[in-house]
N, CA, C and O atoms as CSV, one atom per row, in Angstrom:
chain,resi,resn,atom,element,x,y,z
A,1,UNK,N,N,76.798,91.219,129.416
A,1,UNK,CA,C,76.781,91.990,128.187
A,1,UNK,C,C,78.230,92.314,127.793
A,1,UNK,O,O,79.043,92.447,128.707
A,2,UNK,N,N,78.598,92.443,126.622
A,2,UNK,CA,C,80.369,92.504,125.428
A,2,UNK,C,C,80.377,93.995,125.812
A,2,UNK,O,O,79.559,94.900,125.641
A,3,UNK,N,N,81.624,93.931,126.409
A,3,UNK,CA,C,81.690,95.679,126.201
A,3,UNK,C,C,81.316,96.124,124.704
A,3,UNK,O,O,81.298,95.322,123.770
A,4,UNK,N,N,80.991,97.627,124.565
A,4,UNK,CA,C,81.073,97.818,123.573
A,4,UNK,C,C,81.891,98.176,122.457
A,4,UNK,O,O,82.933,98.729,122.810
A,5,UNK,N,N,81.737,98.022,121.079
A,5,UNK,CA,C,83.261,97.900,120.518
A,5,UNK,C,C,84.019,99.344,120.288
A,5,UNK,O,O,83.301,100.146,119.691
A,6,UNK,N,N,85.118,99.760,120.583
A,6,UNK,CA,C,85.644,100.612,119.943
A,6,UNK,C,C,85.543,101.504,118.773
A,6,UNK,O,O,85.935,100.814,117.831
A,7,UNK,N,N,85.270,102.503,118.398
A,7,UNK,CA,C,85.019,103.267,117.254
A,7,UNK,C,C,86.206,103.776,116.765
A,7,UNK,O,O,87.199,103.598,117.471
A,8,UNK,N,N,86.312,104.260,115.912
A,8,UNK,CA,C,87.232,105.652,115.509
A,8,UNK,C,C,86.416,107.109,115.095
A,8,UNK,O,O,85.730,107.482,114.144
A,9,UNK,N,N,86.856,107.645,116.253
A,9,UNK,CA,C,86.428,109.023,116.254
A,9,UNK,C,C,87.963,109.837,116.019
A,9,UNK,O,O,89.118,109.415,116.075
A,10,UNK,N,N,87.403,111.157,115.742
A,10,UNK,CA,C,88.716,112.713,115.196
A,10,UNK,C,C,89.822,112.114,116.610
A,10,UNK,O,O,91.026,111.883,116.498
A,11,UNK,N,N,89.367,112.035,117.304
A,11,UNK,CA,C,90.748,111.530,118.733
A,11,UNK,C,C,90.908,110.532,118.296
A,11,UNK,O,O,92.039,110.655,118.764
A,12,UNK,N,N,90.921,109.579,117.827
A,12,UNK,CA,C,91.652,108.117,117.593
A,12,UNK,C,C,91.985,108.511,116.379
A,12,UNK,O,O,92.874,107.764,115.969
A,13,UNK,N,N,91.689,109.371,115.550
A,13,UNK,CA,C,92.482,109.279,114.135
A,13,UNK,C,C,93.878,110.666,114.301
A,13,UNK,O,O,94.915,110.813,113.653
A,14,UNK,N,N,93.375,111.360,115.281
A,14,UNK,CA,C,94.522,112.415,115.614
A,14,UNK,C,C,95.978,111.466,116.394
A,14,UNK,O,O,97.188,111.637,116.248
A,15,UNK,N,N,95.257,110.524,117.175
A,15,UNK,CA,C,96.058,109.986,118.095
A,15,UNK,C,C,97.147,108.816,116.691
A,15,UNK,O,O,98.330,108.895,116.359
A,16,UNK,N,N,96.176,107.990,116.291
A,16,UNK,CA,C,96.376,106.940,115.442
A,16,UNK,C,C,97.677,108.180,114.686
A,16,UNK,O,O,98.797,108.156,115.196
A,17,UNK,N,N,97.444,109.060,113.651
A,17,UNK,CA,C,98.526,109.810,112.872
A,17,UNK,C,C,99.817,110.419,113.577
A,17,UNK,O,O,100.992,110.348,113.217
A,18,UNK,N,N,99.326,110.958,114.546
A,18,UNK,CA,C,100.445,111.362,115.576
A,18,UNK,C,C,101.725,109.904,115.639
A,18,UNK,O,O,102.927,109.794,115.395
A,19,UNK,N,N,100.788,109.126,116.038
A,19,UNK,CA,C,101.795,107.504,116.551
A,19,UNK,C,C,102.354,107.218,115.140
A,19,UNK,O,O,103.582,107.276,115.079
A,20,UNK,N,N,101.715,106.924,114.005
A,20,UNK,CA,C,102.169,106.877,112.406
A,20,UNK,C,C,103.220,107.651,112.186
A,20,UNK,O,O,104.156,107.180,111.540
A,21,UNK,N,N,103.282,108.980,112.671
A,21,UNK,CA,C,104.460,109.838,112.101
A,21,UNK,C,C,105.299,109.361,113.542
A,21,UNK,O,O,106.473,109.122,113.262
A,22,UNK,N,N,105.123,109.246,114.392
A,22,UNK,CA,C,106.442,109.185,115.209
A,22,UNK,C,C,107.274,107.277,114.685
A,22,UNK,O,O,108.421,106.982,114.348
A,23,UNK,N,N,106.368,106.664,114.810
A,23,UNK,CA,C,106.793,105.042,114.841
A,23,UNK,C,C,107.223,104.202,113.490
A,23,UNK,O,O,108.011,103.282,113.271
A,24,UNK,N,N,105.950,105.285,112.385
A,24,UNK,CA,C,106.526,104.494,110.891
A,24,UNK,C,C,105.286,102.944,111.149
A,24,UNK,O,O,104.990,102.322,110.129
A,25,UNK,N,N,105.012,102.731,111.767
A,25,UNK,CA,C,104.176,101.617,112.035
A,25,UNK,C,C,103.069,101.521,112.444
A,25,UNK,O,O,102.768,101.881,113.582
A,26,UNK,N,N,102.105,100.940,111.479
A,26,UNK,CA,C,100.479,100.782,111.194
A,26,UNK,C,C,100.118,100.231,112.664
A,26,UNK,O,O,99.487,100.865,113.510
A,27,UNK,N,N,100.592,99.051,112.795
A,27,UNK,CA,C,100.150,98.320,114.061
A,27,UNK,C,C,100.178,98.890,115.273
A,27,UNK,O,O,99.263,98.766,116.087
A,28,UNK,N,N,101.460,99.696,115.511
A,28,UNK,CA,C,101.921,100.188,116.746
A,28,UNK,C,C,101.169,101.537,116.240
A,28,UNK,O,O,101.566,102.301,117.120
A,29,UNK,N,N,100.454,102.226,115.512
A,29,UNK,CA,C,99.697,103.363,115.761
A,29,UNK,C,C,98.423,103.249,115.910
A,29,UNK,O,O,97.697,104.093,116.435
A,30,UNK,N,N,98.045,102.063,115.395
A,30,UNK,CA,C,96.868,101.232,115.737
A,30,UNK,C,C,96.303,101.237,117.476
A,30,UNK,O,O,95.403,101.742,118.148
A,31,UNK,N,N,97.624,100.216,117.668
A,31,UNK,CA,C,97.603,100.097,119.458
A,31,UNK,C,C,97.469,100.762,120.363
A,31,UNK,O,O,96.970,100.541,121.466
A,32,UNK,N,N,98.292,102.343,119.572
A,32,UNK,CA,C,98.389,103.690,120.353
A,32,UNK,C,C,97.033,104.018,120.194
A,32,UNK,O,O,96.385,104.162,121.230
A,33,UNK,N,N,96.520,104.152,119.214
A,33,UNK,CA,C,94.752,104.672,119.180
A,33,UNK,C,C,93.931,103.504,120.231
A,33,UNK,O,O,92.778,103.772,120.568
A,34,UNK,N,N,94.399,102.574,120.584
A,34,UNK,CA,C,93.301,101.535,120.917
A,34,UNK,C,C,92.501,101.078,119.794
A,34,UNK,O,O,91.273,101.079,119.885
A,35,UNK,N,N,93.139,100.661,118.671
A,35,UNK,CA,C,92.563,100.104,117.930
A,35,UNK,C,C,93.037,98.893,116.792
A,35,UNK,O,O,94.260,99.011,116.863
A,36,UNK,N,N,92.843,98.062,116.028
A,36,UNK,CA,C,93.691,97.018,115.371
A,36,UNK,C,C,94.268,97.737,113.899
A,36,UNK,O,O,93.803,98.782,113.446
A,37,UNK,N,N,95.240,97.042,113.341
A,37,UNK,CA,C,96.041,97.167,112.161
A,37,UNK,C,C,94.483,97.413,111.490
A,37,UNK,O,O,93.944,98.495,111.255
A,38,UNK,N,N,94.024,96.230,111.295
A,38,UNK,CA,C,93.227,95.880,109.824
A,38,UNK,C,C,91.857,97.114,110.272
A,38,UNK,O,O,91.181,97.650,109.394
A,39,UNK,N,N,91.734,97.284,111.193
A,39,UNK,CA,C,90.337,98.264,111.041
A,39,UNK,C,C,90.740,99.759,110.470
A,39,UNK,O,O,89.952,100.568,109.981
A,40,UNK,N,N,92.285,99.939,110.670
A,40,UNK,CA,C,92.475,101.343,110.604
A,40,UNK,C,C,93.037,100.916,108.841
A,40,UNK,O,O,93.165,102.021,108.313
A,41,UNK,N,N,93.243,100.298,108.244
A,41,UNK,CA,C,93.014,99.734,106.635
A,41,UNK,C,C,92.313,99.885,106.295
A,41,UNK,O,O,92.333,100.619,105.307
A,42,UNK,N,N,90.677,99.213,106.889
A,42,UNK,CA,C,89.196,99.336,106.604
A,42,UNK,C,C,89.505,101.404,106.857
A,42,UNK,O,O,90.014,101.959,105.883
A,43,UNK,N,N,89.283,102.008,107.694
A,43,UNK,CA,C,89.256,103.261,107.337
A,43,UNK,C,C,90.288,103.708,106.397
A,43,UNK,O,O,89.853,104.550,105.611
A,44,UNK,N,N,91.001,103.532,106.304
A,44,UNK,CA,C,91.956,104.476,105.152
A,44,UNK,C,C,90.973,104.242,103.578
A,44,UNK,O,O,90.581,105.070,102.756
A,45,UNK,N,N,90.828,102.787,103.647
A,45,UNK,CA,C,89.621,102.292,102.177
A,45,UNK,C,C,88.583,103.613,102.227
A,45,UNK,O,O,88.398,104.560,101.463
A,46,UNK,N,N,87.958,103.173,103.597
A,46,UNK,CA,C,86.565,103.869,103.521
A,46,UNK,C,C,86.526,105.722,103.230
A,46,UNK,O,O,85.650,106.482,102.816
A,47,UNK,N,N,88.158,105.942,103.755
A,47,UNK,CA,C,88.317,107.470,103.142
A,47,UNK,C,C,89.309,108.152,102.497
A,47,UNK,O,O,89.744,109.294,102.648
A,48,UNK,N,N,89.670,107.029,101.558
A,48,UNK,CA,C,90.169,107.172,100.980
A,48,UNK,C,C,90.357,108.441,100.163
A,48,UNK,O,O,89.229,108.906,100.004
A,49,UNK,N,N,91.367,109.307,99.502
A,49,UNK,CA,C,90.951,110.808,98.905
A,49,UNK,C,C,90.883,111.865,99.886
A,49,UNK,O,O,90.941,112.994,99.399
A,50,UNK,N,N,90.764,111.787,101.268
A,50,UNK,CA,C,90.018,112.244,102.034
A,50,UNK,C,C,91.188,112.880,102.804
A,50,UNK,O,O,92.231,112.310,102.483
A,51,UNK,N,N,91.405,113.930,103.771
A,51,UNK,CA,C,92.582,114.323,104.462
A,51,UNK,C,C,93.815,113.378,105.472
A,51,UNK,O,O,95.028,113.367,105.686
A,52,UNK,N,N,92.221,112.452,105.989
A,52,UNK,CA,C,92.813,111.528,106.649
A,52,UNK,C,C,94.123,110.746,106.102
A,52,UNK,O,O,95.176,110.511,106.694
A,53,UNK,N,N,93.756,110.446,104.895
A,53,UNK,CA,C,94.455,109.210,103.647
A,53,UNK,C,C,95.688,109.905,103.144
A,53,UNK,O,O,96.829,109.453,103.243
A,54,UNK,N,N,95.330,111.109,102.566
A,54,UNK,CA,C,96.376,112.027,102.415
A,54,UNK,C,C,97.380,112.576,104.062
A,54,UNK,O,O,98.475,113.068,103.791
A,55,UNK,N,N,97.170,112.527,105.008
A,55,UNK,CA,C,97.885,112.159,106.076
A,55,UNK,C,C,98.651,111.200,106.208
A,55,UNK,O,O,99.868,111.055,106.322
A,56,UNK,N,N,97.516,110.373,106.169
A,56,UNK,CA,C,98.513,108.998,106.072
A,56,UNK,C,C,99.793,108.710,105.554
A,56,UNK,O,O,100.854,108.416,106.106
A,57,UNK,N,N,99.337,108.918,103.906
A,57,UNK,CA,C,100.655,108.909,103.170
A,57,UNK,C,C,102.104,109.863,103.516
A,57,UNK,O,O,103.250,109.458,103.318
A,58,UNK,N,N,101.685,111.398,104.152
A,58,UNK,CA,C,102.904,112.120,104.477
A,58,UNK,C,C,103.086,111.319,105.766
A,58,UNK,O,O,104.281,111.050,105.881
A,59,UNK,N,N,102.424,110.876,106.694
A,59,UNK,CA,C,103.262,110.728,107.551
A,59,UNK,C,C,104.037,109.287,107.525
A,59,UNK,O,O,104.929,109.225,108.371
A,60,UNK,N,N,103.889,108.229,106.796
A,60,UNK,CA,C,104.859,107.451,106.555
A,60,UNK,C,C,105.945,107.846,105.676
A,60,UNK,O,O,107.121,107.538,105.870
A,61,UNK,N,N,105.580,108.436,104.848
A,61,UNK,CA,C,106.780,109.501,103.977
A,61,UNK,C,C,108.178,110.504,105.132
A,61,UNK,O,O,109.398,110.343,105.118
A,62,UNK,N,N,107.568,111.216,105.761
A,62,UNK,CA,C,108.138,112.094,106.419
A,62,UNK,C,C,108.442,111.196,107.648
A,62,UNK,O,O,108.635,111.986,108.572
A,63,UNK,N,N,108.590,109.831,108.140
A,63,UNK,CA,C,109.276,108.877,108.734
A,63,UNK,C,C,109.950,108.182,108.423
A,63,UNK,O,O,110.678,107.618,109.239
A,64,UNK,N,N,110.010,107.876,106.881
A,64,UNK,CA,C,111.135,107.325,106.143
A,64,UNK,C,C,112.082,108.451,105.843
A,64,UNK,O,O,113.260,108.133,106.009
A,65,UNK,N,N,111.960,109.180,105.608
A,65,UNK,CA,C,112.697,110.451,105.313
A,65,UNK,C,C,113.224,110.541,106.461
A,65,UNK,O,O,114.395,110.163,106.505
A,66,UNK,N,N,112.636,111.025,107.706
A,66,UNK,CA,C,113.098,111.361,108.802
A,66,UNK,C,C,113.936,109.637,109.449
A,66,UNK,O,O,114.880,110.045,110.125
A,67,UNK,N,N,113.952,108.470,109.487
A,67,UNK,CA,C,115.072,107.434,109.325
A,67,UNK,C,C,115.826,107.137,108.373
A,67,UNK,O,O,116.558,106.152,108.465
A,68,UNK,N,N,115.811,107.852,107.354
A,68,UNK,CA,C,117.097,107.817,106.218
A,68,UNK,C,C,118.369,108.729,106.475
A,68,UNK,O,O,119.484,108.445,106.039
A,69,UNK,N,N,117.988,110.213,107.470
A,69,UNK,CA,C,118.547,111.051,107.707
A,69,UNK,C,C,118.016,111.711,108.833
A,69,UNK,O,O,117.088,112.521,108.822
A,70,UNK,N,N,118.784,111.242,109.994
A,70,UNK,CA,C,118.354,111.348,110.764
A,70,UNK,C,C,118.534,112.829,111.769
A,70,UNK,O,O,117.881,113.310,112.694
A,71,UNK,N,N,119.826,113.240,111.004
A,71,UNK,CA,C,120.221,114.204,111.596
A,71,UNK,C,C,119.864,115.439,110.841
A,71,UNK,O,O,120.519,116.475,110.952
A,72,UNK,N,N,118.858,115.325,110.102
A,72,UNK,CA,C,118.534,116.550,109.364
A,72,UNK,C,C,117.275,117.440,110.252
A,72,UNK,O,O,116.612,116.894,111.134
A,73,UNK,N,N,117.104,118.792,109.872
A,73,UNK,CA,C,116.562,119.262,110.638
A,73,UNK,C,C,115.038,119.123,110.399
A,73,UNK,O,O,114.543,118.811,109.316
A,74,UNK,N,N,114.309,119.409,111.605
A,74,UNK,CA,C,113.042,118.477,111.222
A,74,UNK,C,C,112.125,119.321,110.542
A,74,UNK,O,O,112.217,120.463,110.993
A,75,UNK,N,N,111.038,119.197,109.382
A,75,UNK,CA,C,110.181,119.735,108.733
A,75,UNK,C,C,109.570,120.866,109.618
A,75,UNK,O,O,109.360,120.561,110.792
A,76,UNK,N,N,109.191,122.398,109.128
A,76,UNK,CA,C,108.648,122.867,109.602
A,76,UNK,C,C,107.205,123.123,110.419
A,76,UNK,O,O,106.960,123.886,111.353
A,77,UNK,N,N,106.346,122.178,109.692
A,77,UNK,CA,C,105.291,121.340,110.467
A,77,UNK,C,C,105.423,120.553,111.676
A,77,UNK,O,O,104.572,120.697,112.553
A,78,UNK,N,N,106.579,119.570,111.870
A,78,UNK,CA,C,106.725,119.114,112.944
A,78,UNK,C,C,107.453,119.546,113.948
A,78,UNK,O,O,107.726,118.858,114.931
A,79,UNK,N,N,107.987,121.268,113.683
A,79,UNK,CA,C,108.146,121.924,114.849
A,79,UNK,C,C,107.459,122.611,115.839
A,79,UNK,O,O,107.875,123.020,116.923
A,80,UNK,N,N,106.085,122.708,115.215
A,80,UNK,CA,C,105.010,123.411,115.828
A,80,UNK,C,C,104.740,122.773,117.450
A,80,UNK,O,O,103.850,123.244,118.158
């Protein structure tokens, strides 16, 4: 019997955003969740509007920001 497949549950999407804001990279936050590029695409589609999506977007934002200038001090959110 196929193992069974991987889901995304609140821990793989906490884990998945966490890795997004540190790495800047879909794939490599993917990997960190245990999960592929294109499925975590298929979810951003599927919730789209949604907190998740709106996550999404700050945390590639606030990683370009945070590699444009690197020496700036870090957002008050990510001092917590």
């Amino acid at each position: 019997m196929p193992p069974p497949r991987a889901r995304w549950n609140p821990a793989r999407q906490r884990i998945f955003l966490s890795a997004l804001l540190e790495t800047g990279s879909v794939v490599r936050a993917a990997r960190a969740a245990g999960m592929s590029r294109s499925s975590a695409q298929r979810l951003r589609l599927r919730l789209a509007g949604t907190p998740f999506d709106r996550i999404w977007e700050h945390a590639l934002a606030a990683h370009a920001a945070r590699m444009a200038d690197p020496f700036a001090p870090a957002a008050p959110e990510a001092r917590r």
